[in-house]
C-alpha positions as protocol buffer text, in pm:
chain_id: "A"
residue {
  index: 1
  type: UNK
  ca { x: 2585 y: -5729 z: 7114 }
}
residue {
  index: 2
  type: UNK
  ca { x: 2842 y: -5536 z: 7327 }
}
residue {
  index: 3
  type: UNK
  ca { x: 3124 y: -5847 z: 7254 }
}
residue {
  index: 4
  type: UNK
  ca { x: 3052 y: -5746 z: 6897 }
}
residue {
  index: 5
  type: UNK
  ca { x: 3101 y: -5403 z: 6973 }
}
residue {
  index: 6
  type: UNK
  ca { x: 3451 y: -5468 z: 7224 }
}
residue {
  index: 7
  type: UNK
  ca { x: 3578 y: -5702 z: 6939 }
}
residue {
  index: 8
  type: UNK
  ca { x: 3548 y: -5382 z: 6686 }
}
residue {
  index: 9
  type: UNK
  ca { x: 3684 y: -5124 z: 6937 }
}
residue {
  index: 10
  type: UNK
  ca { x: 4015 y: -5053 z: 6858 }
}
residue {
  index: 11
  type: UNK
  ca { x: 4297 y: -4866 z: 7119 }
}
residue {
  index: 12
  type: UNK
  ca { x: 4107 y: -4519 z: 7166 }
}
residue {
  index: 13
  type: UNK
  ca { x: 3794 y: -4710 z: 7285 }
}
residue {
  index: 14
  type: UNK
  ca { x: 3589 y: -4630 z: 7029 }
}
residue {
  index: 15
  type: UNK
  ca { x: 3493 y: -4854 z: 6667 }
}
residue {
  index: 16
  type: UNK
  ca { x: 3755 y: -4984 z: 6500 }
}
residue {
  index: 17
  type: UNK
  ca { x: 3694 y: -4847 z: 6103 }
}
residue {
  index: 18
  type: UNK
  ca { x: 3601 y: -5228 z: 6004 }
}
residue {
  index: 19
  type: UNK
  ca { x: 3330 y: -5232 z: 6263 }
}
residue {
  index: 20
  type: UNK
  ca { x: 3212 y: -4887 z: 6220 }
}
residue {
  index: 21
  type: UNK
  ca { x: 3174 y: -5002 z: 5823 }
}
residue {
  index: 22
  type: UNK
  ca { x: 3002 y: -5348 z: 5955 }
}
residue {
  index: 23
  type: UNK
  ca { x: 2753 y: -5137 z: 6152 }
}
residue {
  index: 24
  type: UNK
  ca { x: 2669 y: -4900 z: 5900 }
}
residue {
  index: 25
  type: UNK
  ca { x: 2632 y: -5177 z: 5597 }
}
residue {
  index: 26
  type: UNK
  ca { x: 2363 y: -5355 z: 5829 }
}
residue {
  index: 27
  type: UNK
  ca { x: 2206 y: -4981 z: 5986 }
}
residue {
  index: 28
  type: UNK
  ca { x: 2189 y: -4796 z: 5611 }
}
residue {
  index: 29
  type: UNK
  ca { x: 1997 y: -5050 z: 5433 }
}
residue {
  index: 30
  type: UNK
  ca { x: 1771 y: -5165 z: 5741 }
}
residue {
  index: 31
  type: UNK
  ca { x: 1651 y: -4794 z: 5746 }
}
residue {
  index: 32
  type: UNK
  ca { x: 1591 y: -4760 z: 5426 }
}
residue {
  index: 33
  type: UNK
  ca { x: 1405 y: -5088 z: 5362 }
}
residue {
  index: 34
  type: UNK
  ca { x: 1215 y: -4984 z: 5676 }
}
residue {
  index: 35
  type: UNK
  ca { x: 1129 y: -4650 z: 5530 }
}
residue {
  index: 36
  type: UNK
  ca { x: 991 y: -4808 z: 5200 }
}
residue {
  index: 37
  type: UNK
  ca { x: 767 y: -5067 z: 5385 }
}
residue {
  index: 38
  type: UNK
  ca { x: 680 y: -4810 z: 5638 }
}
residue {
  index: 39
  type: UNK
  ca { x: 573 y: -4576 z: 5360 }
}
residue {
  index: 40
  type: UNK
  ca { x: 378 y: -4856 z: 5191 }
}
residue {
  index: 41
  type: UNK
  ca { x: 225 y: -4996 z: 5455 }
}
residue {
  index: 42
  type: UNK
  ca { x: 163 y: -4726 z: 5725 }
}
residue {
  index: 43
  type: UNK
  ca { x: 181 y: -4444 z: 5431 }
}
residue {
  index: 44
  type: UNK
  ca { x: -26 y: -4592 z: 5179 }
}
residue {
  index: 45
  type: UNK
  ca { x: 252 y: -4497 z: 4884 }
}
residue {
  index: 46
  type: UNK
  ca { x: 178 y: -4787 z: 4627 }
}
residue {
  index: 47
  type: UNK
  ca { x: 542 y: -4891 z: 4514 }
}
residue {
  index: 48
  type: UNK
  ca { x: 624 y: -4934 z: 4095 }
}
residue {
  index: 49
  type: UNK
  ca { x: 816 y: -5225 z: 3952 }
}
residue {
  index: 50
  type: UNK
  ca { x: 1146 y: -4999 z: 4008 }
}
residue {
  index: 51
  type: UNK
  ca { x: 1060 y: -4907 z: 4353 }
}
residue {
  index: 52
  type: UNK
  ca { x: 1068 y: -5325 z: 4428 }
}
residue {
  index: 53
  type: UNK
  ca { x: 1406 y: -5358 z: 4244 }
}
residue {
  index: 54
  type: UNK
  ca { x: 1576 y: -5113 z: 4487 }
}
residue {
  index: 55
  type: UNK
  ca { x: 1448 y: -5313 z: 4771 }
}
residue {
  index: 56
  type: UNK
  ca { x: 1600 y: -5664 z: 4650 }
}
residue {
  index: 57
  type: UNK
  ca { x: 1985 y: -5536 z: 4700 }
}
residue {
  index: 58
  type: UNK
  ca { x: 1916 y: -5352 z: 5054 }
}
residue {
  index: 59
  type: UNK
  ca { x: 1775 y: -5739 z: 5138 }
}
residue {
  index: 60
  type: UNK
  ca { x: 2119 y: -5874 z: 5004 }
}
residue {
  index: 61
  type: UNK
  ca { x: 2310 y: -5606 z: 5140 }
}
residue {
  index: 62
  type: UNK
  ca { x: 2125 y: -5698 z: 5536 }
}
residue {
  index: 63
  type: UNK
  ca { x: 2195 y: -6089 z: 5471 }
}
residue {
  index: 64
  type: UNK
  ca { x: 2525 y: -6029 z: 5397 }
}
residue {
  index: 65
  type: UNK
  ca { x: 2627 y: -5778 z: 5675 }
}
residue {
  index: 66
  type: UNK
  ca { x: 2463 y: -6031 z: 5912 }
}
residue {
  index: 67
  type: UNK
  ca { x: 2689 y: -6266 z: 5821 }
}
residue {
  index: 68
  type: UNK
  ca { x: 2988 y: -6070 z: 5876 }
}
residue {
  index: 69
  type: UNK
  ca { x: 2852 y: -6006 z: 6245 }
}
residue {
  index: 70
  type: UNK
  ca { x: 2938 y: -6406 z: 6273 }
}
residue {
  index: 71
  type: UNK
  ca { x: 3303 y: -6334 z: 6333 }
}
residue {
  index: 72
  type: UNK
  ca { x: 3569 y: -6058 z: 6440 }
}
residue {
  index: 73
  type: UNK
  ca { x: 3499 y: -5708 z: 6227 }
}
residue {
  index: 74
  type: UNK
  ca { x: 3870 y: -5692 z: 6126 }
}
residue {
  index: 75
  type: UNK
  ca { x: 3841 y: -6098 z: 5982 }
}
residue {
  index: 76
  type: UNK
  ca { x: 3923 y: -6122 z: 5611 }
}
residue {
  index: 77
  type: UNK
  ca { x: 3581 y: -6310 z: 5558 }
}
residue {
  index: 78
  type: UNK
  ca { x: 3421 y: -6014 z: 5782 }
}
residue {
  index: 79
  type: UNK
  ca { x: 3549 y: -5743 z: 5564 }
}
residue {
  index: 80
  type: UNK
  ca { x: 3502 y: -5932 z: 5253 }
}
residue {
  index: 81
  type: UNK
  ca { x: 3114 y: -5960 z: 5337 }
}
residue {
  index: 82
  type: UNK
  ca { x: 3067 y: -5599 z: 5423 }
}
residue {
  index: 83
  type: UNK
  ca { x: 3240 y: -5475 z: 5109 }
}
residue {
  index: 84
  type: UNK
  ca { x: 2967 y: -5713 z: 4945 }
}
residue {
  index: 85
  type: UNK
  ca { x: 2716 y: -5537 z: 5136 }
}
residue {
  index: 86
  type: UNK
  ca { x: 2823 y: -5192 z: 5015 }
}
residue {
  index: 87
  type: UNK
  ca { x: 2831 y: -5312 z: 4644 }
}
residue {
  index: 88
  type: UNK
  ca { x: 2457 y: -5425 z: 4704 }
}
residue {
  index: 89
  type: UNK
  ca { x: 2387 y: -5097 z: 4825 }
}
residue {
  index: 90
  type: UNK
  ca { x: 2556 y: -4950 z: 4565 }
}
residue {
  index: 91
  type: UNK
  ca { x: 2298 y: -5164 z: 4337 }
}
residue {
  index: 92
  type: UNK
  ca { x: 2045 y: -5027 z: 4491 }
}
residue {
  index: 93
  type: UNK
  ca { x: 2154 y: -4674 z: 4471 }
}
residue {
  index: 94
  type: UNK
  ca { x: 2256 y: -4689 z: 4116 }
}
residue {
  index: 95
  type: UNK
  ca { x: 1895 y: -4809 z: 4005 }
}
residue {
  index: 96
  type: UNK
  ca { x: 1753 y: -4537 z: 4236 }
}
residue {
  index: 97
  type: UNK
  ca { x: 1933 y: -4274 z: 3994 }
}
residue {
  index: 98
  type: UNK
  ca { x: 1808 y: -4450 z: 3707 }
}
residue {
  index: 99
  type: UNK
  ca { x: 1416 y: -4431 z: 3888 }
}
residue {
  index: 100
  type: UNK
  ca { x: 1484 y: -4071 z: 3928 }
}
residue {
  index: 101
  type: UNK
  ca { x: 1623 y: -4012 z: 3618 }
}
residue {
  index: 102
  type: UNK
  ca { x: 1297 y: -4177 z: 3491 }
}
residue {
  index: 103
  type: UNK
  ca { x: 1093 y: -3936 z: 3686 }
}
residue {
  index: 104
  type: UNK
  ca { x: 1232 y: -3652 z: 3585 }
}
residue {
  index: 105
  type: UNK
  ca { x: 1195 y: -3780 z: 3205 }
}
residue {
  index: 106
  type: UNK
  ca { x: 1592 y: -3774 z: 3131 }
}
residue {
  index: 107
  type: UNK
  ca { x: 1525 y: -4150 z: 3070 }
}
residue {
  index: 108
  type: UNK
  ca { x: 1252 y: -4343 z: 2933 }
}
residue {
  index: 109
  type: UNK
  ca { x: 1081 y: -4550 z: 3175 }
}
residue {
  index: 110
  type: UNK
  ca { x: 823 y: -4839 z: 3184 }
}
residue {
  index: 111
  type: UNK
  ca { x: 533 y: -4738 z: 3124 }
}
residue {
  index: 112
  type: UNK
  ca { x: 344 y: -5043 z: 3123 }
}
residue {
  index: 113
  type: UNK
  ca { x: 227 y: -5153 z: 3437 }
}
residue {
  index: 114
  type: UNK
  ca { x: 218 y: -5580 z: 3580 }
}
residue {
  index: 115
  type: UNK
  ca { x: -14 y: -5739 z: 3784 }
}
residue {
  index: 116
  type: UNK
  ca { x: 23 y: -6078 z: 3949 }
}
residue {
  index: 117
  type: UNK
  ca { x: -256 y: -6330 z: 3860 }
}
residue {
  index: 118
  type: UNK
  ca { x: -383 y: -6547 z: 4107 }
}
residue {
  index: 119
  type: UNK
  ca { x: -495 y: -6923 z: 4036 }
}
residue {
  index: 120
  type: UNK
  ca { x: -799 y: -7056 z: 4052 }
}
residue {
  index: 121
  type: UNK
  ca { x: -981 y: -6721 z: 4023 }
}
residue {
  index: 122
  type: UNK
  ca { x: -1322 y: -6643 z: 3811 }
}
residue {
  index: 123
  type: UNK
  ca { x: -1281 y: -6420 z: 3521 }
}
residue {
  index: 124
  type: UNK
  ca { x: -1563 y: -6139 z: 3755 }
}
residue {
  index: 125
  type: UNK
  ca { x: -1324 y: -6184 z: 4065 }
}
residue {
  index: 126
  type: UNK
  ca { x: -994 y: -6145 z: 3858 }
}
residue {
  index: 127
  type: UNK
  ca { x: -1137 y: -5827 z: 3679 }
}
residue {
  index: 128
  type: UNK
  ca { x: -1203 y: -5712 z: 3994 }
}
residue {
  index: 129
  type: UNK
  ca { x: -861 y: -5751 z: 4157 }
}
residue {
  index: 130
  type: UNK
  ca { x: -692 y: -5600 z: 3792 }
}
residue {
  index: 131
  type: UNK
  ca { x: -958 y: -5308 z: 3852 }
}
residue {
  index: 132
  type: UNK
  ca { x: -892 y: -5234 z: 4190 }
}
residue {
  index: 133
  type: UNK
  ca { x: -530 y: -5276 z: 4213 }
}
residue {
  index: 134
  type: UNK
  ca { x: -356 y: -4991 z: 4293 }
}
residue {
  index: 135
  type: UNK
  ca { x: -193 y: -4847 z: 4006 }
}
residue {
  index: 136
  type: UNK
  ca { x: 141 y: -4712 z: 3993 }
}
residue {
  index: 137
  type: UNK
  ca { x: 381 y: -4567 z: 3739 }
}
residue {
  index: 138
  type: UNK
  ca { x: 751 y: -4560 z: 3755 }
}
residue {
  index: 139
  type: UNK
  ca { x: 738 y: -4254 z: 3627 }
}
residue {
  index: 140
  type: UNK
  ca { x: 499 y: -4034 z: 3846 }
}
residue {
  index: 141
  type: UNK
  ca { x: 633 y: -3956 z: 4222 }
}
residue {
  index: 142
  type: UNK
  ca { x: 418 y: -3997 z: 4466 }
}
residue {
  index: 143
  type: UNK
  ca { x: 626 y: -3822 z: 4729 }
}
residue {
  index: 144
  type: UNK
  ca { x: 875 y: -3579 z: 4764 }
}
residue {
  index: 145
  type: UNK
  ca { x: 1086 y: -3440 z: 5106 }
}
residue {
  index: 146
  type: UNK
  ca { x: 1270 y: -3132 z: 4983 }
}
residue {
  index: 147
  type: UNK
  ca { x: 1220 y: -3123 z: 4669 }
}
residue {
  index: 148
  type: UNK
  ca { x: 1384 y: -3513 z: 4603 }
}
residue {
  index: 149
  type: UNK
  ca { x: 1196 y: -3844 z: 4529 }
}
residue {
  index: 150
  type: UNK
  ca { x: 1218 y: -4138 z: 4724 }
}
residue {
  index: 151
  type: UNK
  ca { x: 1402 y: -4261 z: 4433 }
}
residue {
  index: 152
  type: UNK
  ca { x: 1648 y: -3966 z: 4423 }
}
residue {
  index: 153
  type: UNK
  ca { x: 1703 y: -4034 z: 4877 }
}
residue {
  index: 154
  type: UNK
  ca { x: 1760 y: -4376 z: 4786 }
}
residue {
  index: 155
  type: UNK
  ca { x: 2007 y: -4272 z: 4544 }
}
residue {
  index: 156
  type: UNK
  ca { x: 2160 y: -4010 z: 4731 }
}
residue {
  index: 157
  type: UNK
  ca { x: 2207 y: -4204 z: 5107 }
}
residue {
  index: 158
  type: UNK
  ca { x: 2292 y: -4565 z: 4946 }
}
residue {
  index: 159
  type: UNK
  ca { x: 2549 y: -4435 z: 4712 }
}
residue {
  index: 160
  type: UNK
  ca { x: 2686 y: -4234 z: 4999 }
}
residue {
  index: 161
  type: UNK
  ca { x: 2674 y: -4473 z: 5268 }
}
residue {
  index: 162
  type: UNK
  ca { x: 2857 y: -4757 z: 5014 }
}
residue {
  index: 163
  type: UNK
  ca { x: 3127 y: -4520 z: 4943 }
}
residue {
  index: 164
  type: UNK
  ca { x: 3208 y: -4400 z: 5324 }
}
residue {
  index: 165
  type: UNK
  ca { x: 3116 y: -4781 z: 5417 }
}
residue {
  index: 166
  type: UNK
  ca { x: 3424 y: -4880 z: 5068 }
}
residue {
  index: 167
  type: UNK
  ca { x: 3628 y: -4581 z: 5266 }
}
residue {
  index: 168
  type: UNK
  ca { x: 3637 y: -4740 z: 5590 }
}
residue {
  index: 169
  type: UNK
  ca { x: 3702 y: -5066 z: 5464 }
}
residue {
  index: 170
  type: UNK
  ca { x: 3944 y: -4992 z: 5305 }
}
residue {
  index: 171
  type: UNK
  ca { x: 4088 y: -4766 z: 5618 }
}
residue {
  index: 172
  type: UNK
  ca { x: 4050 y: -5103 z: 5837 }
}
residue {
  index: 173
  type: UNK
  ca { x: 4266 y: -5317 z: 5540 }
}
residue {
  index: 174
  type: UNK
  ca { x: 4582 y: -5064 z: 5574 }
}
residue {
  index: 175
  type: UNK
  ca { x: 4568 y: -5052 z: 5968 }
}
């Protein structure tokens, strides 16, 4: 890890602005998908239908950023990853103000709710996995940390982290 970290550095010994974006594009979305699983599993916050489609980009955003740790942080094919990374975050942030637009009733929601069936199930057992699935609205929060959603942090952090992460790549083209 510390060759990946010398390869970034640039004269004043610290990151290089295409390696400081790198790290962040893989650090950002690994917290925050870690912070939704960690409040599902270890919480026990039940995630909606929305709360799954912000997780999808922060996935795409990780694959790609790993990918751009294959080669030199100031590559072409580096950079060009980790500006796909922040646009996947971006994704992610963007639906994350539409979720919390939804719970704050500015927009209309889903309100129906989805449950996967499982094959090969009686109609008594299926009833009872329908009845005792947790059920969660897109439109209710479950949790709030001063005063914001989950949704609206989502929002807030991945549309800020994919513009300083579009700032410093940008930085690292000029230099």
């Amino acid at each position: 890890m510390s060759e990946a970290f010398a390869a970034g550095s640039g004269r004043s010994g610290g990151l290089s602005a295409a390696a400081a974006a790198r790290l962040i594009a893989l650090l950002l979305p690994a917290a925050l998908l870690g912070g939704a699983l960690g409040s599902q599993y270890l919480g026990g916050l039940h995630p909606c239908e929305m709360c799954y489609w912000q997780r999808w980009p922060h996935a795409a955003a990780i694959l790609f950023t790993a990918a751009a740790f294959t080669g030199p942080a100031e590559s072409s094919r580096s950079r060009a990853l980790v500006l796909l990374a922040a646009l996947a975050i971006a994704v992610s942030g963007a639906i994350g103000v539409y979720h919390a637009g939804v719970e704050a009733r500015i927009f209309e929601g889903f309100t129906q709710c989805t449950a996967m069936a499982t094959k090969g199930l009686s109609a008594a057992e299926l009833l009872k996995q329908i009845t005792h699935a947790p059920l969660t609205r897109c439109d209710e929060v479950q949790f709030r940390f001063l005063g914001i959603s989950m949704a609206g942090w989502n929002a807030i952090l991945s549309l800020g982290g994919a513009a300083l992460i579009l700032v410093l790549g940008l930085r690292a083209k000029r230099a």
